[in-house]
C-alpha positions in Angstrom: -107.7 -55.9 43.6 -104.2 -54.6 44.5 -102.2 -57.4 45.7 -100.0 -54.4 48.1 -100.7 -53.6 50.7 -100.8 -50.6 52.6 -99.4 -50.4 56.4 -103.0 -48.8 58.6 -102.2 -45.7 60.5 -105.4 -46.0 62.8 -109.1 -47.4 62.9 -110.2 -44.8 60.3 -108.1 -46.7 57.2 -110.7 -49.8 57.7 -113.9 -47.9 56.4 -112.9 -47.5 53.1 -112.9 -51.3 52.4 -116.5 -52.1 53.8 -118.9 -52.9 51.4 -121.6 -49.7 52.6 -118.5 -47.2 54.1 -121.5 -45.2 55.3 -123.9 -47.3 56.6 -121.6 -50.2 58.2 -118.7 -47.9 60.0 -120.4 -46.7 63.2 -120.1 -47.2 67.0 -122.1 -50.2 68.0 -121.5 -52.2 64.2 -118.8 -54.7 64.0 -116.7 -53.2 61.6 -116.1 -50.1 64.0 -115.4 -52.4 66.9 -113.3 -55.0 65.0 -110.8 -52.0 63.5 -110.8 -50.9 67.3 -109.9 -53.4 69.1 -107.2 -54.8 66.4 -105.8 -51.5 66.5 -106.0 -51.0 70.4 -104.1 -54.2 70.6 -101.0 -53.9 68.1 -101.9 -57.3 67.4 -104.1 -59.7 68.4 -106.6 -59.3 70.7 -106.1 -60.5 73.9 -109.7 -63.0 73.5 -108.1 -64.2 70.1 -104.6 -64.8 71.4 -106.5 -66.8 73.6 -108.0 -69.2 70.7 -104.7 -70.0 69.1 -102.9 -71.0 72.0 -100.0 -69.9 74.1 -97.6 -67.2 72.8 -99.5 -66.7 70.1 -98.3 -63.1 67.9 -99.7 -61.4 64.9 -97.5 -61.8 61.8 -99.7 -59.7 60.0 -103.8 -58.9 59.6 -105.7 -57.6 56.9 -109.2 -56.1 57.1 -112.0 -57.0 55.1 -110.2 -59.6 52.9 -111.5 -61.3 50.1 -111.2 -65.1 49.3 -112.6 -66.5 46.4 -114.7 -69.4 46.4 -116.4 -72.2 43.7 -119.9 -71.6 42.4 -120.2 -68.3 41.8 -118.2 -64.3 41.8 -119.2 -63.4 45.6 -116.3 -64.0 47.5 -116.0 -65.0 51.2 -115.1 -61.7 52.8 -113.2 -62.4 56.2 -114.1 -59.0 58.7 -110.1 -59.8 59.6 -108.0 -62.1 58.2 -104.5 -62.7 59.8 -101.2 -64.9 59.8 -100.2 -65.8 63.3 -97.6 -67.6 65.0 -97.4 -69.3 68.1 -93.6 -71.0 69.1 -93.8 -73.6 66.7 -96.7 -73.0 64.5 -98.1 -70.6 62.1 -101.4 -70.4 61.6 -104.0 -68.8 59.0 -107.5 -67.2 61.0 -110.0 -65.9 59.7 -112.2 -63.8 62.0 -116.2 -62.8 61.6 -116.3 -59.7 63.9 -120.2 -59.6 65.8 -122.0 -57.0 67.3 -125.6 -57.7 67.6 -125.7 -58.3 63.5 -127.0 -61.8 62.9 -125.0 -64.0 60.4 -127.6 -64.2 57.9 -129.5 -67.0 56.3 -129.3 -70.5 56.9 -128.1 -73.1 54.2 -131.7 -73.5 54.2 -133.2 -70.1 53.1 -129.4 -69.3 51.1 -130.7 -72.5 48.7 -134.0 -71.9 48.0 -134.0 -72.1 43.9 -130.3 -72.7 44.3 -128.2 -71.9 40.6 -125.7 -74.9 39.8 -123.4 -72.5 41.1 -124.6 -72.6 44.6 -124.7 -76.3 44.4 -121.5 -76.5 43.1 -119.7 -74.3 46.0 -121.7 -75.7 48.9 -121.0 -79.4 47.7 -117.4 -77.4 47.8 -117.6 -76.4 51.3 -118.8 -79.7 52.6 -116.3 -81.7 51.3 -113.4 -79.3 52.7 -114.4 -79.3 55.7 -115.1 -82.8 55.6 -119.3 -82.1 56.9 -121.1 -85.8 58.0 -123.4 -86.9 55.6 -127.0 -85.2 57.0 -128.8 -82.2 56.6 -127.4 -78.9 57.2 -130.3 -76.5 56.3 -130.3 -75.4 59.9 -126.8 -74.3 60.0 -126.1 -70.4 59.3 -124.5 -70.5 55.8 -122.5 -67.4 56.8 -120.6 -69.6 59.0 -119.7 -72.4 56.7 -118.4 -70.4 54.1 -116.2 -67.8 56.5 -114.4 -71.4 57.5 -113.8 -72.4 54.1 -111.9 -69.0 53.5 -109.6 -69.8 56.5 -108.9 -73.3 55.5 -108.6 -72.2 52.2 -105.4 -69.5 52.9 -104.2 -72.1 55.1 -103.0 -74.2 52.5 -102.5 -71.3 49.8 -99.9 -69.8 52.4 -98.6 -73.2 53.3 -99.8 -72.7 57.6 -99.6 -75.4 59.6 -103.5 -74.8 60.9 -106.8 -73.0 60.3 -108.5 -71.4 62.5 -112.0 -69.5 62.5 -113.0 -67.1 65.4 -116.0 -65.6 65.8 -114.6 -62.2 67.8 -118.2 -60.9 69.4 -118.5 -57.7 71.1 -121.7 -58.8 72.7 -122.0 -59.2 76.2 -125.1 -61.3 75.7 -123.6 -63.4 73.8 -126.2 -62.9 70.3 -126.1 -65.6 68.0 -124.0 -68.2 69.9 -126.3 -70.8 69.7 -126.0 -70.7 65.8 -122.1 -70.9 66.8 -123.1 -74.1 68.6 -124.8 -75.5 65.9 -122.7 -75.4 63.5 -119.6 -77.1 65.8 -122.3 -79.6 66.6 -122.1 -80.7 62.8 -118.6 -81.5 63.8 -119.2 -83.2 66.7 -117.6 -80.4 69.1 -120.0 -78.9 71.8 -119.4 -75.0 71.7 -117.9 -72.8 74.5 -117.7 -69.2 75.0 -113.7 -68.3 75.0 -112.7 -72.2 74.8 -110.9 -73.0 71.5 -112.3 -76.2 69.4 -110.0 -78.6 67.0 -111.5 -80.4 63.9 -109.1 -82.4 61.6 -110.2 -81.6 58.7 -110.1 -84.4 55.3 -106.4 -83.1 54.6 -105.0 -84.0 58.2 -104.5 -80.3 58.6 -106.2 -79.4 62.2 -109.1 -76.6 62.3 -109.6 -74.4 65.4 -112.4 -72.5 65.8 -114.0 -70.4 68.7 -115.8 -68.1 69.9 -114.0 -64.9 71.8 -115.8 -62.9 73.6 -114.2 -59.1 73.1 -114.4 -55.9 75.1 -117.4 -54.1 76.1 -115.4 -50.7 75.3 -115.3 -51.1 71.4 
């Protein structure tokens, strides 16, 4: 892939990078109401400004980017990833857009015959995000790997914080509690629109969150 990057001139430019153009890109689906409300905003979203803290601005934001991770070819594909800045920070985030799509198996199910490979890139995860020692089969594996990509571009564009939003367009909220159980692992209880903050086993902080976005997109 191209590392250039070509400047959006509306919603419609996001389709073409979704892995099923045709299926995925349609009112009601995450994609659609991601590109829409980054685009609405000419920046960040008013619900993930919110998660980074005060002042925060979009530096840039790039849909449906790729981050590689150990164990295997699949990359982590972040729905959005952006480069924020807030007075005195900058900030890598990468953001899982949800409409009513679930995030998938749990570490669980995802390891069931499990290659070396996934072995090798879950034993990866945990130890970058610094997981307790303890079982994590419950935990949406989805999740997990989403905040390894933003910690990941956090140090490979030098940021002084992480941060992983979960932007859902759900006004029932779908799916929090699989939020919630994944910030439990970190000892952090889960709140709709109230930003968390891990210190991760480099020192570098880790926000995540869960923002709730507009009804209209």
């Amino acid at each position: 892939m191209s590392k250039i990057l070509i400047p959006s001139s509306g919603p419609d430019d996001w389709q073409q990078f979704l892995a099923d153009p045709q299926k995925q890109w349609k009112r009601g689906y995450s994609a659609m109401a991601a590109a829409l409300s980054w685009e609405t905003a000419q920046g960040l979203p008013p619900e993930v400004a919110a998660m980074l803290g005060p002042d925060a601005k979009l530096l840039f934001a790039i849909p449906e980017h790729k981050v590689a991770l150990p164990g295997g070819r699949r990359e982590s594909q972040c729905d959005v990833f952006a480069l924020a800045r807030t007075e005195d920070e900058t900030i890598a985030v990468a953001v899982e857009a949800k409409v009513n799509e679930p995030f998938g198996p749990t570490v669980g199910e995802w390891m069931v015959g499990a290659s070396a490979g996934k072995t090798e890139r879950i034993t990866f995860i945990r130890d970058l995000l610094g997981l307790p020692v303890g079982p994590i089969e419950h935990v949406r594996y989805q999740l997990l790997h989403r905040t390894a990509a933003a910690v990941l571009e956090a140090d490979r564009f030098k940021t002084d914080r992480a941060a992983m939003i979960v932007q859902s367009f759900s006004q029932e909220h779908r799916w929090f509690e699989d939020f919630a159980a994944f910030t439990e692992l970190l000892g952090l209880e889960a709140a709709r629109g109230e930003p968390l903050r891990h210190i991760l086993p480099s020192g570098k902080p880790l926000d995540l969150g869960w923002a709730v976005g507009s009804a209209a997109f």
